[in-house]
mmJSON file of the N, C-alpha and C atoms, coordinates in Angstrom:
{"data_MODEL":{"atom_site":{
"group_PDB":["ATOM","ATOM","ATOM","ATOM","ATOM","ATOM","ATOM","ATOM","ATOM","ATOM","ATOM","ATOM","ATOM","ATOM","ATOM","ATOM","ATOM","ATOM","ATOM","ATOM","ATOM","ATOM","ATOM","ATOM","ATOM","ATOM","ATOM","ATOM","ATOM","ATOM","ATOM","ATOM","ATOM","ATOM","ATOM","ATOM","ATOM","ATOM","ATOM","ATOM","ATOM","ATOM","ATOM","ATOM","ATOM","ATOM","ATOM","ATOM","ATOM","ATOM","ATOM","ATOM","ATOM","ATOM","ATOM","ATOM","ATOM","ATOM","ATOM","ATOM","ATOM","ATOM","ATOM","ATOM","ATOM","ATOM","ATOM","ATOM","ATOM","ATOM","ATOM","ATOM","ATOM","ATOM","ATOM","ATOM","ATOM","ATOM","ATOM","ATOM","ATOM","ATOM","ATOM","ATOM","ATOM","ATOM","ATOM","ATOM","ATOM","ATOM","ATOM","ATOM","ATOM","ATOM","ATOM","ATOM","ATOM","ATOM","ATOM","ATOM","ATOM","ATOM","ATOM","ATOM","ATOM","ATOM","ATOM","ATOM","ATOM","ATOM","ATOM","ATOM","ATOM","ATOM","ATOM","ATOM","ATOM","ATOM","ATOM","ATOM","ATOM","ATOM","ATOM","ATOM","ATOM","ATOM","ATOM","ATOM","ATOM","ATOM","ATOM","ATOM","ATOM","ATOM","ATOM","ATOM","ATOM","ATOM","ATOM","ATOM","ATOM","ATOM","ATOM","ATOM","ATOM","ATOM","ATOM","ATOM","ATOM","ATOM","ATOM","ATOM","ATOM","ATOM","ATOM","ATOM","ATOM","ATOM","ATOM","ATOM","ATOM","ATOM","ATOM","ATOM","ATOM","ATOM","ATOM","ATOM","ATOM","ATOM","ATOM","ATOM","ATOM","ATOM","ATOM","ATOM","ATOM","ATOM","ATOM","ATOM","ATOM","ATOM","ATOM","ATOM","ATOM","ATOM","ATOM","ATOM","ATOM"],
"id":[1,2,3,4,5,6,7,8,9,10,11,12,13,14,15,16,17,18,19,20,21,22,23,24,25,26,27,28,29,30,31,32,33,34,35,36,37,38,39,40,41,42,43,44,45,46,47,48,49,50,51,52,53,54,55,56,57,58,59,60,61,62,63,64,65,66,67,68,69,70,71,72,73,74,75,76,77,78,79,80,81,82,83,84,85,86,87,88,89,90,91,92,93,94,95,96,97,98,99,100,101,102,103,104,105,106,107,108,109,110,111,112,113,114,115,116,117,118,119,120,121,122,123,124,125,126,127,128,129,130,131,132,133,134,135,136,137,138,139,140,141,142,143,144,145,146,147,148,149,150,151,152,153,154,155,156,157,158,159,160,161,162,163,164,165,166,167,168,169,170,171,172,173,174,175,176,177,178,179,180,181,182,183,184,185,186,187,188,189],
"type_symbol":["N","C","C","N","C","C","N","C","C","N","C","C","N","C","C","N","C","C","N","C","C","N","C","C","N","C","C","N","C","C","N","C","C","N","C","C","N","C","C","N","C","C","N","C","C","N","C","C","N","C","C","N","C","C","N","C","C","N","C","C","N","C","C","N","C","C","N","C","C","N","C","C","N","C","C","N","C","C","N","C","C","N","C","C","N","C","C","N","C","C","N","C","C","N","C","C","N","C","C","N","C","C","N","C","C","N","C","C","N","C","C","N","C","C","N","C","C","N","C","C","N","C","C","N","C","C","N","C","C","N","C","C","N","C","C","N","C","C","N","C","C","N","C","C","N","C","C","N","C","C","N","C","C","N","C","C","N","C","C","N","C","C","N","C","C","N","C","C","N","C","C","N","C","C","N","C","C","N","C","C","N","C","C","N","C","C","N","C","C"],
"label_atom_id":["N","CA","C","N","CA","C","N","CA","C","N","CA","C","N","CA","C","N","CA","C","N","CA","C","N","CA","C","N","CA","C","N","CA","C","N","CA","C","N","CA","C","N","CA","C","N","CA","C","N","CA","C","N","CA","C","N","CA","C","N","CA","C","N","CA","C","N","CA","C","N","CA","C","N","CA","C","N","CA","C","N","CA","C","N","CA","C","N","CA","C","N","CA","C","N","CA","C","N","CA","C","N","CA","C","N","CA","C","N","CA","C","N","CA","C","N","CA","C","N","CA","C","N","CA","C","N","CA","C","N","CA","C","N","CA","C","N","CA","C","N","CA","C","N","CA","C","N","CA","C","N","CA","C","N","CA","C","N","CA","C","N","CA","C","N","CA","C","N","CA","C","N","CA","C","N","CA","C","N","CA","C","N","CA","C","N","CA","C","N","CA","C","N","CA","C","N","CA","C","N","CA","C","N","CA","C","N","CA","C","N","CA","C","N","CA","C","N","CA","C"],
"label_alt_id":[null,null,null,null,null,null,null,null,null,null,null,null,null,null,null,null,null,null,null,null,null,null,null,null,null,null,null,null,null,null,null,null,null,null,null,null,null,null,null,null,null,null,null,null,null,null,null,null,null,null,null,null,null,null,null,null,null,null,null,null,null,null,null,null,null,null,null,null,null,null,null,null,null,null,null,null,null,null,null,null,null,null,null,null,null,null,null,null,null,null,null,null,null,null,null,null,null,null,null,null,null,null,null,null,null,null,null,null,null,null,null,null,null,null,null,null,null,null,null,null,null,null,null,null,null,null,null,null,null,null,null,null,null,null,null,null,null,null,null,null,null,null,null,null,null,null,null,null,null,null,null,null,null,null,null,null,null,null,null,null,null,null,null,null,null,null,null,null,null,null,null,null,null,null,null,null,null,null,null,null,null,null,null,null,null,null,null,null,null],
"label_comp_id":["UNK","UNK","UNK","UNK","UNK","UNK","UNK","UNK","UNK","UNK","UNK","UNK","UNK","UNK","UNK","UNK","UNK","UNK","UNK","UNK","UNK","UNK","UNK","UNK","UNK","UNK","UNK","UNK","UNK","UNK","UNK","UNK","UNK","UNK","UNK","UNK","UNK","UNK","UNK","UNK","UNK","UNK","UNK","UNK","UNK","UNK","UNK","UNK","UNK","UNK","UNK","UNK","UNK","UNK","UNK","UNK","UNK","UNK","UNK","UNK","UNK","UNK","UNK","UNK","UNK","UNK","UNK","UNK","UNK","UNK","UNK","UNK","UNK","UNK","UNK","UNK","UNK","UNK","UNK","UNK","UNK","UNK","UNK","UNK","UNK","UNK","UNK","UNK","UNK","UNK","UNK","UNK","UNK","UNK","UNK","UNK","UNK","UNK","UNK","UNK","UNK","UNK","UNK","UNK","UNK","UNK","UNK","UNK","UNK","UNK","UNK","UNK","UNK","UNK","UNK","UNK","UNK","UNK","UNK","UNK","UNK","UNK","UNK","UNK","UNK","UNK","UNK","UNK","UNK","UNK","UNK","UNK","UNK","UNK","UNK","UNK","UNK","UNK","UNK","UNK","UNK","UNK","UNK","UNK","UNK","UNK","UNK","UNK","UNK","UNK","UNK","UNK","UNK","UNK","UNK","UNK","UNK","UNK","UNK","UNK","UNK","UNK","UNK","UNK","UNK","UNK","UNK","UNK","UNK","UNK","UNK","UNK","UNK","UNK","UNK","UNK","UNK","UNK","UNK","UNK","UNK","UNK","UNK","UNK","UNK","UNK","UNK","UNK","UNK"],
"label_asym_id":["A","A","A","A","A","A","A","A","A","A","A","A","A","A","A","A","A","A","A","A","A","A","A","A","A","A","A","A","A","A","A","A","A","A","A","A","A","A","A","A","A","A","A","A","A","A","A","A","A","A","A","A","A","A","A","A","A","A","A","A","A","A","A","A","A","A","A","A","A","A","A","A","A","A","A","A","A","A","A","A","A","A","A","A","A","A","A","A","A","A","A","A","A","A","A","A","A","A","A","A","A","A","A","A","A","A","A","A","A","A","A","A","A","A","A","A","A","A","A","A","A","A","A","A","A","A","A","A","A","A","A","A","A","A","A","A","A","A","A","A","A","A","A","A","A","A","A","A","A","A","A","A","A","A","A","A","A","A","A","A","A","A","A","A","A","A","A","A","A","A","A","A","A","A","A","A","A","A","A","A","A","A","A","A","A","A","A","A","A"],
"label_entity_id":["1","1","1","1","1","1","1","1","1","1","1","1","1","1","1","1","1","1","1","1","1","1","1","1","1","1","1","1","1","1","1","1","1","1","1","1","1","1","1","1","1","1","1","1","1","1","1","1","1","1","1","1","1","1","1","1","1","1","1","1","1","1","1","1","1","1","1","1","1","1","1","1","1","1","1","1","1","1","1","1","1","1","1","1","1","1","1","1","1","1","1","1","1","1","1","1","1","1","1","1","1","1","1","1","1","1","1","1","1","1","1","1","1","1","1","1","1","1","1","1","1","1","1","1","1","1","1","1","1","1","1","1","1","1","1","1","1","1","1","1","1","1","1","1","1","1","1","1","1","1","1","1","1","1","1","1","1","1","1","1","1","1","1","1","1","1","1","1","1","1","1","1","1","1","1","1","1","1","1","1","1","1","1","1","1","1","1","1","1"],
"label_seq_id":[1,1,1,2,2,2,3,3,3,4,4,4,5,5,5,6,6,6,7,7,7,8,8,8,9,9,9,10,10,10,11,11,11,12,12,12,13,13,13,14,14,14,15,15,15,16,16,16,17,17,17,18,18,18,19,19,19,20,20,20,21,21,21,22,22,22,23,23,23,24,24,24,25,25,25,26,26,26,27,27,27,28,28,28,29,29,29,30,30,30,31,31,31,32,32,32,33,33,33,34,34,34,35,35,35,36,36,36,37,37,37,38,38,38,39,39,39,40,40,40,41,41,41,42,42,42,43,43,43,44,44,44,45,45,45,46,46,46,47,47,47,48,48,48,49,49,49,50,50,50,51,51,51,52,52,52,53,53,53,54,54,54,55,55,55,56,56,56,57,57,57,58,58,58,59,59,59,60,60,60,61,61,61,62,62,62,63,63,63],
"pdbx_PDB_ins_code":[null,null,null,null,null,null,null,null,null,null,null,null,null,null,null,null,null,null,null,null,null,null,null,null,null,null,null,null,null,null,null,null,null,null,null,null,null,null,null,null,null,null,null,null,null,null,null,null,null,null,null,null,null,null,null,null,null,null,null,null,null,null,null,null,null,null,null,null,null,null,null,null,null,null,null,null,null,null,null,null,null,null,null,null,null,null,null,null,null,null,null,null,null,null,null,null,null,null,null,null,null,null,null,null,null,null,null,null,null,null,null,null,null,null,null,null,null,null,null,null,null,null,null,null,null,null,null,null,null,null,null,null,null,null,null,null,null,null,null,null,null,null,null,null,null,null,null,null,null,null,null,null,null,null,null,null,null,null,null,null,null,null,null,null,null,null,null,null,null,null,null,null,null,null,null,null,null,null,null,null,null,null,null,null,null,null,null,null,null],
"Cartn_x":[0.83,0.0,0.869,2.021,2.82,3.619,3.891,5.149,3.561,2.731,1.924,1.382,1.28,0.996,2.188,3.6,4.584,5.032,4.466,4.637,3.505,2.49,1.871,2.122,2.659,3.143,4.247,5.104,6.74,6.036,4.998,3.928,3.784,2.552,2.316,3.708,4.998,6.313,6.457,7.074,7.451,6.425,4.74,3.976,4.389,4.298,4.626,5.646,6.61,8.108,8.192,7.768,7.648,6.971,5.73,4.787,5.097,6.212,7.448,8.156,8.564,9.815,8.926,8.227,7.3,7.181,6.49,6.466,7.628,8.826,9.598,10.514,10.392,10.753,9.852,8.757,7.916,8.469,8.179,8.872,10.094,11.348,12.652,12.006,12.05,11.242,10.914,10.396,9.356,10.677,11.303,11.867,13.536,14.077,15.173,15.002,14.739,14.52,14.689,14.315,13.924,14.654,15.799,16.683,17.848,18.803,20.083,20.211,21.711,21.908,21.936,21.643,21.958,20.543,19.201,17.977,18.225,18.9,19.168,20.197,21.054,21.886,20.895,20.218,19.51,18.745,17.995,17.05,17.803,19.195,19.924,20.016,20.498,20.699,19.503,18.406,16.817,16.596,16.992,17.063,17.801,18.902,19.846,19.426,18.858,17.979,17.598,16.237,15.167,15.661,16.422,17.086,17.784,18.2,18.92,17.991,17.139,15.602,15.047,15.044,14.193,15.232,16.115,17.003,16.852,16.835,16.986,15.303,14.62,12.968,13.39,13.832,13.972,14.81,15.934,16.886,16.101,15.257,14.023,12.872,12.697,11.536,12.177,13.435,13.843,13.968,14.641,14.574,13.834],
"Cartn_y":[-1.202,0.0,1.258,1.043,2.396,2.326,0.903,1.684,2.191,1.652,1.904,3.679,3.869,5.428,6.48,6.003,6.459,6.472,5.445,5.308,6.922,6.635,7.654,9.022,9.326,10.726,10.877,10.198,10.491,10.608,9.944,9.897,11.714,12.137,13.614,14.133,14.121,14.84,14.992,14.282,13.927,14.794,14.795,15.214,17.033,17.067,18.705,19.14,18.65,18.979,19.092,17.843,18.395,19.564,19.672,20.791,22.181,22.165,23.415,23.28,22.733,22.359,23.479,22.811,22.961,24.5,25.008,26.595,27.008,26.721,27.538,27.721,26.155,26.515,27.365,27.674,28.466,30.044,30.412,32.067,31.8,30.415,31.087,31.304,30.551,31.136,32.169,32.736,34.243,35.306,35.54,35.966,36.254,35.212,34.809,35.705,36.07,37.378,38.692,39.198,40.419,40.704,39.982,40.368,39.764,40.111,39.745,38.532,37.96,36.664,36.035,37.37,36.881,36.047,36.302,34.899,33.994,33.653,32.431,31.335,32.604,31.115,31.211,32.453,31.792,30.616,30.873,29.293,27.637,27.964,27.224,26.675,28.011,27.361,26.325,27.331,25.837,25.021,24.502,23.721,22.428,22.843,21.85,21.465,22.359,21.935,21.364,21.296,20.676,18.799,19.268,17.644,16.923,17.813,16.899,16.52,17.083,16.778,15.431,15.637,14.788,13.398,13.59,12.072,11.757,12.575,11.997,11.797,12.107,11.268,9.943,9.906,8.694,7.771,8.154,7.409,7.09,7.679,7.153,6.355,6.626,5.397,3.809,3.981,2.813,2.091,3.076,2.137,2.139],
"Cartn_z":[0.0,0.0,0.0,1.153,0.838,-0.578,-1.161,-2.088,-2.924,-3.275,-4.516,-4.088,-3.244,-2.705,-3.407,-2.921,-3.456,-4.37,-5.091,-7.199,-7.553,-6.792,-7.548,-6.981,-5.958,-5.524,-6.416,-7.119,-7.602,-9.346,-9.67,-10.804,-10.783,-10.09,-9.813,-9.66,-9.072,-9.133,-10.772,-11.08,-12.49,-13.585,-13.311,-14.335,-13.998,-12.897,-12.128,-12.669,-12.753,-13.477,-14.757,-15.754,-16.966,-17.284,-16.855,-17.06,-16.972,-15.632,-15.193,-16.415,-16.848,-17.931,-19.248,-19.474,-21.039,-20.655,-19.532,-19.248,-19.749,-18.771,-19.044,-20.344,-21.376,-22.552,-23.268,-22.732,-23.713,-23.765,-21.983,-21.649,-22.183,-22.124,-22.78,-24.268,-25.032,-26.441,-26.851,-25.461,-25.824,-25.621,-24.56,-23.77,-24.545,-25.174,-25.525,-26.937,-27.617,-28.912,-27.995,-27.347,-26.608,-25.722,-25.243,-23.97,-23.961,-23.412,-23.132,-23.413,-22.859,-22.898,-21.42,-20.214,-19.288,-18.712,-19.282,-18.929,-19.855,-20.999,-21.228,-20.471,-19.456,-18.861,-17.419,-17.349,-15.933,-16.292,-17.214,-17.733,-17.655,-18.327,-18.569,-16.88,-16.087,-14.79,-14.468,-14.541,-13.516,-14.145,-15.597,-16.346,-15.868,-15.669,-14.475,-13.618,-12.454,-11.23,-11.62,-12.457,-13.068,-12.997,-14.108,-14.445,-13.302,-12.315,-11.408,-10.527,-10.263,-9.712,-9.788,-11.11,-11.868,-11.631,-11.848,-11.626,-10.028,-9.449,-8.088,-7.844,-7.927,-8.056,-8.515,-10.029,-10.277,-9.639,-8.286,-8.289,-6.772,-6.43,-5.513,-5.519,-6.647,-7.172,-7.377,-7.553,-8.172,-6.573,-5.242,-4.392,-3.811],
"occupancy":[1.0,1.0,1.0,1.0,1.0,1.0,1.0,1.0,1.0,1.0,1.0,1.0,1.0,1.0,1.0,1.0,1.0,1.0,1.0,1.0,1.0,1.0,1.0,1.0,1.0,1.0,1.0,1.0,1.0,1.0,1.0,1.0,1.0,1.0,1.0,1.0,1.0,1.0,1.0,1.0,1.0,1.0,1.0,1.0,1.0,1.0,1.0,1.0,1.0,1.0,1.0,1.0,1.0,1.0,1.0,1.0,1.0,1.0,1.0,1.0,1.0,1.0,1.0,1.0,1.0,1.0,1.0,1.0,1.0,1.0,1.0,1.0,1.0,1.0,1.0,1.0,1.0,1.0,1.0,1.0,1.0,1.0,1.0,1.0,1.0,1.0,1.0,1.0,1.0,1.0,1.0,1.0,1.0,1.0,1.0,1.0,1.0,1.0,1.0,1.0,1.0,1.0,1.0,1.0,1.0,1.0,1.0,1.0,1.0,1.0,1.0,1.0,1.0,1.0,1.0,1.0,1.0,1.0,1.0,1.0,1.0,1.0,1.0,1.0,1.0,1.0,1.0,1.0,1.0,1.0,1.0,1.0,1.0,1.0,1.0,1.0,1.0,1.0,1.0,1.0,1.0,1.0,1.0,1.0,1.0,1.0,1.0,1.0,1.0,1.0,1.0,1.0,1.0,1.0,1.0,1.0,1.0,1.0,1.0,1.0,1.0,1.0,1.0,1.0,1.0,1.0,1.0,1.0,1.0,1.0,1.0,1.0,1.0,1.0,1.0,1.0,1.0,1.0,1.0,1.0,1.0,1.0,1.0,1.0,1.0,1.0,1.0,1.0,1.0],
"B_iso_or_equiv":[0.0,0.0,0.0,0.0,0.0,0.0,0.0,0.0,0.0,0.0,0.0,0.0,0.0,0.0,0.0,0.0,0.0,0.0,0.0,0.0,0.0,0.0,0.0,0.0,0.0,0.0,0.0,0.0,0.0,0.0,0.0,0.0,0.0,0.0,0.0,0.0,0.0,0.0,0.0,0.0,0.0,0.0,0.0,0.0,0.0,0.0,0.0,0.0,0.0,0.0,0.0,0.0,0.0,0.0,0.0,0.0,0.0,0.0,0.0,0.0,0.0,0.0,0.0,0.0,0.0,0.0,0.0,0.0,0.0,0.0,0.0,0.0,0.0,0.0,0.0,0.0,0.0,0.0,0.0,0.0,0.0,0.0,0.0,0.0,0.0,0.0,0.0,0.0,0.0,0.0,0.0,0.0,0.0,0.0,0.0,0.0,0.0,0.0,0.0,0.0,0.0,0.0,0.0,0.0,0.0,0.0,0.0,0.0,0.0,0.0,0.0,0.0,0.0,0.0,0.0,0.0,0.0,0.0,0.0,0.0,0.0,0.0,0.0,0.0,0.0,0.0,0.0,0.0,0.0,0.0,0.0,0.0,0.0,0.0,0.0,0.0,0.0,0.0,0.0,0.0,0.0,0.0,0.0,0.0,0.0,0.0,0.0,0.0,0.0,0.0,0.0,0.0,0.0,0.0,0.0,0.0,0.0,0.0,0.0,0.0,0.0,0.0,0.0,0.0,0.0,0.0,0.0,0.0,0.0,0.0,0.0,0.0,0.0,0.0,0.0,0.0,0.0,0.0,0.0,0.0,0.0,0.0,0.0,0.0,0.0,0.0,0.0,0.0,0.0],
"pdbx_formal_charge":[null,null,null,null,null,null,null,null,null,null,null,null,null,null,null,null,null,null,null,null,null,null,null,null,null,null,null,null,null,null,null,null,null,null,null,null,null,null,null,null,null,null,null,null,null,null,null,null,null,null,null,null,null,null,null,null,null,null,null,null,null,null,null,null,null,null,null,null,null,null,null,null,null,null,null,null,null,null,null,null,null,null,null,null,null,null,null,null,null,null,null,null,null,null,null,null,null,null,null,null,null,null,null,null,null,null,null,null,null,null,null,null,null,null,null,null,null,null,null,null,null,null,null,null,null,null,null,null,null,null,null,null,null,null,null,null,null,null,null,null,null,null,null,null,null,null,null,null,null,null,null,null,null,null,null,null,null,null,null,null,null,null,null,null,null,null,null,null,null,null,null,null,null,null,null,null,null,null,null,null,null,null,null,null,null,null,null,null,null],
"auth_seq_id":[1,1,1,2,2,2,3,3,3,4,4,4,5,5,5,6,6,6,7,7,7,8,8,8,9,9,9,10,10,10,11,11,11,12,12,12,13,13,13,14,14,14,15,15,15,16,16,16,17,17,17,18,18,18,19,19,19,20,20,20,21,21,21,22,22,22,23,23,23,24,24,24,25,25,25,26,26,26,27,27,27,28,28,28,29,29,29,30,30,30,31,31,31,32,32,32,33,33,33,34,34,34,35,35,35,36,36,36,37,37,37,38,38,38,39,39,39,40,40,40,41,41,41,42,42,42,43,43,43,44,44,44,45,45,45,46,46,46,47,47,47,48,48,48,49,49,49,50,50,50,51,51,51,52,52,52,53,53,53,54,54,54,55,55,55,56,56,56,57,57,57,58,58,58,59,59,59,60,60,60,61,61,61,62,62,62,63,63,63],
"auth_comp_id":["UNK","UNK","UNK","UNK","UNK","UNK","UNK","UNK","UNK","UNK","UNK","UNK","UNK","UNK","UNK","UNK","UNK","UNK","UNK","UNK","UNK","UNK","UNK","UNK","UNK","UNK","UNK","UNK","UNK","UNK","UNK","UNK","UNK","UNK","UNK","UNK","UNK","UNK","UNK","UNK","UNK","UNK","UNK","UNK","UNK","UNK","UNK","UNK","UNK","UNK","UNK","UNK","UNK","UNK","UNK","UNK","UNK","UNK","UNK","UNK","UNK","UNK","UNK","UNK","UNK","UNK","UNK","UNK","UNK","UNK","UNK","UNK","UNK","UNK","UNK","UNK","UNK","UNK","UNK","UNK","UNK","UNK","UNK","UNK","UNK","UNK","UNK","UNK","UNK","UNK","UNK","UNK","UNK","UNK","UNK","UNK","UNK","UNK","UNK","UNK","UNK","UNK","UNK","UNK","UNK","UNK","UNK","UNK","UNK","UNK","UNK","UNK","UNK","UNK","UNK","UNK","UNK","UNK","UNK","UNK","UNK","UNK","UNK","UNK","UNK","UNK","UNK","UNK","UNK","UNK","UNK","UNK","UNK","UNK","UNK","UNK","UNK","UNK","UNK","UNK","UNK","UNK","UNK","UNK","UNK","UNK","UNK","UNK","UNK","UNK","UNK","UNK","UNK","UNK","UNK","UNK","UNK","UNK","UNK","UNK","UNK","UNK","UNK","UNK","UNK","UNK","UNK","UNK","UNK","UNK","UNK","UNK","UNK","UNK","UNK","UNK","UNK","UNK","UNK","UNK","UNK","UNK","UNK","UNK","UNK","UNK","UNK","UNK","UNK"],
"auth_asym_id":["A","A","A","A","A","A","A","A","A","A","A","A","A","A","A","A","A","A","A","A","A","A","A","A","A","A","A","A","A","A","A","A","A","A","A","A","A","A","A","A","A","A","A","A","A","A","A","A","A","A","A","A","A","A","A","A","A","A","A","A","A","A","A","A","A","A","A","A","A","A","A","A","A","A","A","A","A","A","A","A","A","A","A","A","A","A","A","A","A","A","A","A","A","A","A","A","A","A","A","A","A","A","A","A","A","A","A","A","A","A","A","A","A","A","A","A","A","A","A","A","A","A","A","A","A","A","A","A","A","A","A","A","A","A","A","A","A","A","A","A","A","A","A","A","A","A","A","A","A","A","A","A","A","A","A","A","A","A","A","A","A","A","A","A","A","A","A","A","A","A","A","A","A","A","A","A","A","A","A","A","A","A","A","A","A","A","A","A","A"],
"auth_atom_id":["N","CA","C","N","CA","C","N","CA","C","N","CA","C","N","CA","C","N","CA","C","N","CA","C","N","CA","C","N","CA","C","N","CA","C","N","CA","C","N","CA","C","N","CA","C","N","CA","C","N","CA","C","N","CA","C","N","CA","C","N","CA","C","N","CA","C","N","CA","C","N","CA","C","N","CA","C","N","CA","C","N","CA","C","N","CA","C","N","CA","C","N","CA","C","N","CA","C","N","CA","C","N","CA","C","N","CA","C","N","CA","C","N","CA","C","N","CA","C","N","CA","C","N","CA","C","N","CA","C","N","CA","C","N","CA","C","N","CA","C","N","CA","C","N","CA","C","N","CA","C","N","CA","C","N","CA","C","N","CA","C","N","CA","C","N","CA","C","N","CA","C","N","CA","C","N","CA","C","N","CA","C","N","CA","C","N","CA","C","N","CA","C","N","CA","C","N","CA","C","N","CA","C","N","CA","C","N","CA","C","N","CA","C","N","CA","C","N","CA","C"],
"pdbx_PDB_model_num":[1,1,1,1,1,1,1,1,1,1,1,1,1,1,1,1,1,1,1,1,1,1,1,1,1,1,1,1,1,1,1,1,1,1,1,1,1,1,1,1,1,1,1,1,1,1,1,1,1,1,1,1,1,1,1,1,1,1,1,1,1,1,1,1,1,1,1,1,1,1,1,1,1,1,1,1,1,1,1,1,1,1,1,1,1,1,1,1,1,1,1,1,1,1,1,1,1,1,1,1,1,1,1,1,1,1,1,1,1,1,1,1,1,1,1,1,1,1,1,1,1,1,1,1,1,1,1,1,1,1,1,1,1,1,1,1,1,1,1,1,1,1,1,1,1,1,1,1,1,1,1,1,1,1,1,1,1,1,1,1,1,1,1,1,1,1,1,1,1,1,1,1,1,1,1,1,1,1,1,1,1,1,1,1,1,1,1,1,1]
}}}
């Protein structure tokens, strides 16, 4: 009962994150014509977060 609780909380993580992801490639998109270069490496930065995130969810689910 708990792991199957916890498949689907790391389920909702994962959908939450992409969904963050897809936003924020959209504003870089928008954003990235119109301004510096210095919000493309901030993006670049939470982009990283993002992904390292995302691996360590996964490196939780697995155990």
């Amino acid at each position: 009962m708990v792991n199957s609780c916890f498949s689907i909380l790391i389920a909702w993580l994962n959908l939450i994150l992409i969904l963050g992801e897809c936003r924020l490639v959209v504003e870089f998109l928008r954003h990235s014509t119109l301004h510096s270069c210095v919000p493309i490496f901030f993006q670049a930065f939470i982009f990283s977060i993002d992904f390292i995130l995302l691996q360590f969810l996964k490196f939780l689910y697995v155990i």
